[in-house]
N, C-alpha and C positions, 0 to 999 in steps of 0.2 A: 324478356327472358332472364336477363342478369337481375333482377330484381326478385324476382322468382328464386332463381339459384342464392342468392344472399339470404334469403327468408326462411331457405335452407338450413344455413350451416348452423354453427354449434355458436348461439349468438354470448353464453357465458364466457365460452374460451375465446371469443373474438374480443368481449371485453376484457378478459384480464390481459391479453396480449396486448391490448392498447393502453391500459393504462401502466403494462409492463415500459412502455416505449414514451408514455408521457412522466415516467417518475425517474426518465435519465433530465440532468438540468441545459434542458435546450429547449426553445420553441420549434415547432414540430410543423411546415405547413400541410394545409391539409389534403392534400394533392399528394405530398409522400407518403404520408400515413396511410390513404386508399391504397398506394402501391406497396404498401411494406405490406396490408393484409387482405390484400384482391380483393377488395371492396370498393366499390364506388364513392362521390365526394359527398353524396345526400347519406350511405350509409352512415361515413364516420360522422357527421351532423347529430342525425338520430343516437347515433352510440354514446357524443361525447353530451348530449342531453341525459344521456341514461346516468353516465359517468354522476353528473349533476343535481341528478334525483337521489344519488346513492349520497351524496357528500361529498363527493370528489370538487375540490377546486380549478376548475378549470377554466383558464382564462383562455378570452380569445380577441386577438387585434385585429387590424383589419390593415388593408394594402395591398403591395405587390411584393410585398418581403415578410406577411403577417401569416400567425397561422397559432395553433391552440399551446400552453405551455401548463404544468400542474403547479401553483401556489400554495405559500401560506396561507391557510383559510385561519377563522375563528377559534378552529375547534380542531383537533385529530379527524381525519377521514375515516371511516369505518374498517380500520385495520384488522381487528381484533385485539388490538391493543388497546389497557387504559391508559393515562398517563403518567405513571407510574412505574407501567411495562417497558412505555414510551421512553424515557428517562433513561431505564436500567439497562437497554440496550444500547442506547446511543452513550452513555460512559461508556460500556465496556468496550463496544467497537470501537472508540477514541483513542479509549486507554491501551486496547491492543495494536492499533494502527501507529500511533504517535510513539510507540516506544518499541514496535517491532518485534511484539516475543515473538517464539516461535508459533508455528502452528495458524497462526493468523496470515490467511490466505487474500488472493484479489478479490475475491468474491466477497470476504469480510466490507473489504471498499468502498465496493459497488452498494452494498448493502447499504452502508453508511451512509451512502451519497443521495440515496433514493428517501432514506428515514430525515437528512435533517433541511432537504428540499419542502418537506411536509410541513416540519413542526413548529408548531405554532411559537410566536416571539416569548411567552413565559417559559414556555420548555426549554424553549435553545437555551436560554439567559439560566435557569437549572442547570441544562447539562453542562457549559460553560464553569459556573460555581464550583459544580462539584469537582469538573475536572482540575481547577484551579487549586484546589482544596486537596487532591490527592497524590500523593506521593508516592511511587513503586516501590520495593523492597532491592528491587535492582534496575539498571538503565544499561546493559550489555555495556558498549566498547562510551556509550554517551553521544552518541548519535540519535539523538530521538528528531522527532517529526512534528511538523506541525498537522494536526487532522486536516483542516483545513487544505493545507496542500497537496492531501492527497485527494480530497474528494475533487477538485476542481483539475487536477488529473486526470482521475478515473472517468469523470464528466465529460474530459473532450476523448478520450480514448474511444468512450461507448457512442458519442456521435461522431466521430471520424471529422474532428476539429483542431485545425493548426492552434498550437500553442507556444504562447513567447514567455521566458522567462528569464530570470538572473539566475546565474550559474560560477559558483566558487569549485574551483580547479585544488586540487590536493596542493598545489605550491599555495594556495590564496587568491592567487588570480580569479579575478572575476570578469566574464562577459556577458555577453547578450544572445540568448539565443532564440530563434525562432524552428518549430520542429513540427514532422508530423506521429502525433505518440499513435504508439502499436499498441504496447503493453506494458503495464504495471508487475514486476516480478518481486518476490519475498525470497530471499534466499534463509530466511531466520531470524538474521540480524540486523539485516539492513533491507530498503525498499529499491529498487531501481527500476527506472524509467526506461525500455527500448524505442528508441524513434530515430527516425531518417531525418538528418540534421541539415536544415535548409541551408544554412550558410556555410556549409563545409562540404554537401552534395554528396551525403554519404551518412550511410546507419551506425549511430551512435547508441554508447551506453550510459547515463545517468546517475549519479548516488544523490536519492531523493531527498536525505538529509541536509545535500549542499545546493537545493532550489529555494531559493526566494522569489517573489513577486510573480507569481505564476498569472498569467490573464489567457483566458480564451478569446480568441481573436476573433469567431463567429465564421472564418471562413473557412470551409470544405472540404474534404481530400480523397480522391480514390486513393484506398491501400495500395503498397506497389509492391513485389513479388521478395520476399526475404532472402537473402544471402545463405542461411541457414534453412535449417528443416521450422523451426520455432524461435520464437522471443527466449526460452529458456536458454536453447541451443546456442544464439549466438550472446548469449548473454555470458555463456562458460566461456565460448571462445576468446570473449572480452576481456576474463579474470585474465584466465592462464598467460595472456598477450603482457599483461600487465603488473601482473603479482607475481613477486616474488618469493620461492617457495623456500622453505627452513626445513632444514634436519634437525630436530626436537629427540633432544635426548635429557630424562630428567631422572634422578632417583628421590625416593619416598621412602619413608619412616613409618609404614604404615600397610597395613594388609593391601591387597591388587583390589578385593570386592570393597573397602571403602574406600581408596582413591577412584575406580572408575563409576562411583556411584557419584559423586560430584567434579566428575569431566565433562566436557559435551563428547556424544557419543562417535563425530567426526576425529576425534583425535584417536580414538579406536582403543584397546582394553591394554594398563599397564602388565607387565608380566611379573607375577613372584621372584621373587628374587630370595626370599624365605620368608616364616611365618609372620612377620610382622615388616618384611620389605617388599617392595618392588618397583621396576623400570620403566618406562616409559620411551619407548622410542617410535617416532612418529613422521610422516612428511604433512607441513604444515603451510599453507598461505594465508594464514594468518597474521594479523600485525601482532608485532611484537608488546605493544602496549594492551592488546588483547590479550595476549597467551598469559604475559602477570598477571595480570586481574585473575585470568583464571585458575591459576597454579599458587596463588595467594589463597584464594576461595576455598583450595583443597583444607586448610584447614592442620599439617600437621608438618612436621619439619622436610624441606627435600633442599636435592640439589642438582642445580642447574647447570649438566655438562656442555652442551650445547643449545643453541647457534649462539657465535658469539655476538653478536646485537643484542640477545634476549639479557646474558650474563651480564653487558652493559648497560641496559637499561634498568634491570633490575637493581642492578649498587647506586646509577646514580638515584632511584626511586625509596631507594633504602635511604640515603644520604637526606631528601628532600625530608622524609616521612621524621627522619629522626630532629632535622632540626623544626618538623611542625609542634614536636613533641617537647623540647628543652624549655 
């Protein structure tokens, strides 16, 4: 009768759901993969043969710990992609992941993670090149990313796999951590890690720029019940605990419509002050060494009443710049 009912269903959407679950980078045994898509163990067999016929690589070990994973093959699997297409996405997902513009979400990632699991060893070594070869027009605060570390992130997040990594502390300090990752969050500028932190017994927050040596450890985790509503959620809760906020007071030399045409639009719209002035007053958690960068960016003479951190950073930043300059 179950064989019957399987001969049923919708067998295209059965296979792209599976090969949705073999393009996360894990080995998959086949006993789970029946129970992730109520299917029997001879179905997924026959599916992952179909897979096979299509071009899909898909390797299969054997054991009591083996089970099917998707590899580099020869050639591109039948994406719809040429290699070319192949190429120009995995830059761009690199170049957006590894320097955290905006707009470049988890899903970006994930994406990433599933394209360069596929691609064949000339491509990778392209996309590598190229990436090495290109330089952004800006890097935000200079926290950029390794792609790399995020894919192998996002890799154990989507199988629900403990991960160990090295971890630099805002003082420098470095340890060891072992975690179990929830989620990858973007807040714009920077990437961060949500996970329940093994060795401390308690959910932690991350800044993915100061992970090295990330390894997936192969072993397992049921999710356990979040402290907050979401990863987002307790991720704000994390800033606010920890950052400190600025009263941002600036005056400008220059119209309100082209100074907040090159602000980030969190700092919120300066106020005229007359035809060719206007103010800037803001609450900011932002670092100070961010806020110059950007108030430099603006491009036209201002000045900087408040927070006095900023006023001093900015003269010793003046001081630096002028002796780069003599």
């Amino acid at each position: 009768m179950r064989a019957i009912l399987e001969s049923m269903t919708d067998t295209p959407a059965r296979l792209l759901n599976l090969l949705s679950l073999l393009q996360t980078p894990r080995e998959w045994p086949g006993s789970e993969l029946a129970e992730r898509l109520d299917v029997s163990p001879r179905t997924i067999r026959r599916d992952i043969d179909r897979l096979r016929d299509l071009g899909y690589p898909v390797e299969a070990t054997k054991g009591a710990v083996g089970g099917y994973r998707l590899v580099a093959g020869a050639a591109m699997p039948p994406l719809l992609l040429d290699d070319e297409e192949a190429v120009a996405i995995a830059v761009g997902l690199r170049a957006g992941a590894g320097h955290a513009i905006e707009g470049i979400e988890e899903a970006s990632v994930r994406a990433l993670a599933k394209l360069e699991q596929v691609l064949p060893s000339r491509l990778r070594h392209r996309v590598t090149t190229l990436q090495a070869a290109t330089l952004p027009l800006t890097r935000g605060d200079g926290a950029t990313i390794d792609p790399q570390t995020l894919t192998v992130i996002a890799g154990t997040v989507t199988a629900r796999e403990r991960l160990r990594f090295c971890y630099r502390a805002g003082d420098g300090a470095e340890t060891r951590r072992q975690v179990e990752p929830y989620r990858l969050v973007s807040t714009g500028r920077r990437w961060y890690l949500v996970a329940y932190d093994m060795g401390r017994d308690d959910w932690r927050t991350f800044r993915v720029d100061r992970v090295t040596e990330p390894f997936a450890t192969g072993a397992r985790f049921t999710p356990r019940e979040m402290p907050a509503g979401d990863a987002a959620e307790l991720l704000s809760h994390s800033m606010s605990r920890h950052q400190q906020e600025h009263e941002v007071d600036v005056s400008f030399e220059a119209p309100a419509s082209f100074v907040a045409a090159r602000l980030p639009e969190h700092l919120g719209a300066p106020a005229p002050t007359g035809e060719s002035t206007c103010r800037l007053r803001a609450r900011s958690a932002d670092s100070v060494e961010w806020l110059a960068l950007r108030l430099a960016l603006v491009d036209c003479e201002f000045t900087v009443h408040s927070p006095q951190p900023l006023r001093e950073y900015m003269t010793d930043l003046a001081t630096r710049l002028a002796r780069a300059t003599s």
